[in-house]
N, C-alpha and C positions, 0 to 999 in steps of 0.2 A: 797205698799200694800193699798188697798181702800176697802170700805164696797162692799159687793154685794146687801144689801140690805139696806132697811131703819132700823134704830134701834132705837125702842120705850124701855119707863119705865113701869114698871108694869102696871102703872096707861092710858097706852097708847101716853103718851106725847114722839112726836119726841124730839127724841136726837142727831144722825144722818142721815144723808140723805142717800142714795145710792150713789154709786163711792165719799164718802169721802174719805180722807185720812188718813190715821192712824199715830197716830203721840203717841209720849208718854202724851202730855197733855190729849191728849183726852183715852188716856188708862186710866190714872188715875182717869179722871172726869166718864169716863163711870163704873172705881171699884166706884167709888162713890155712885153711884147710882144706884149700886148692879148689874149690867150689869156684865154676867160670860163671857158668849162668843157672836161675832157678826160671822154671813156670811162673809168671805171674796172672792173676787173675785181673782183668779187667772191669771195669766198674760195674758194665752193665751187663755181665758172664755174671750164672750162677749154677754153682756145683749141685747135685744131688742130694741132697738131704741136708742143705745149707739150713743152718740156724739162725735166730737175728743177733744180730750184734747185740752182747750185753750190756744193760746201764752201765752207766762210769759206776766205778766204785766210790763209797765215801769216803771220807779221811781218815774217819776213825777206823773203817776195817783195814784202810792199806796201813794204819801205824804199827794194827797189832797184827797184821802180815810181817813187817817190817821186825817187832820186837820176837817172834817167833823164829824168823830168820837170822837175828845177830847173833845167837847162839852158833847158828853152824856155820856161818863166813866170819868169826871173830877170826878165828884164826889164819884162813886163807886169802883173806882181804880182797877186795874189790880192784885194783889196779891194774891186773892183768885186764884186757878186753875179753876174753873169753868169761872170764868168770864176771866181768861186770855183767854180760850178757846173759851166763846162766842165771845171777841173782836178779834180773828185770823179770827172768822167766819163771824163774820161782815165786820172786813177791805177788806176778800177776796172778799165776796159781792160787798160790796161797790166799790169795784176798781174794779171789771169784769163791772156791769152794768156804771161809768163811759167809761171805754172801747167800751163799746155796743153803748154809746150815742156819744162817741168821730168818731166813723168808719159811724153810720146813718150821722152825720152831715157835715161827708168829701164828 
């Protein structure tokens, strides 16, 4: 299950993007912050200039996702859900655009 759309806070600040993924963290970080219901996309719904789903990533590029990131949540640590939720969203960053730079330079 993924967003069909972008989902903003009251205040307009993205929360999430489109074709995220719905997970329970971010269920609970989005009751957070008051979020009632988002668009969901349905299986067989496809957006406008949908992309395909990209390979899993491998281990090795989510570790050094992973070691690139301990530096900036050392100190604000992962136990809040919100920030557990931003650092899934970063790692996943982080380890796709390694990916993107690992396949430009093969």
């Amino acid at each position: 299950m993924v967003t069909a759309a972008d989902v903003h806070d009251k205040s307009g600040r993205l929360l999430l993007k489109a074709q995220t993924p719905i997970t329970e963290n971010r269920l609970t970080v989005l009751k957070t912050w008051g979020i009632q219901q988002v668009q969901i996309q349905s299986e067989g719904d496809s957006a406008p200039g949908d992309t395909p789903t990209p390979a899993p990533l491998s281990s090795s590029t989510r570790r050094k996702a992973q070691e690139m990131l301990q530096r900036r949540f050392e100190l604000a640590g992962k136990s809040h859900e919100a920030l557990s939720v931003l650092y899934d969203f970063c790692l996943d960053y982080c380890a796709q655009q390694l990916e993107r730079q690992q396949r430009r330079s093969s």
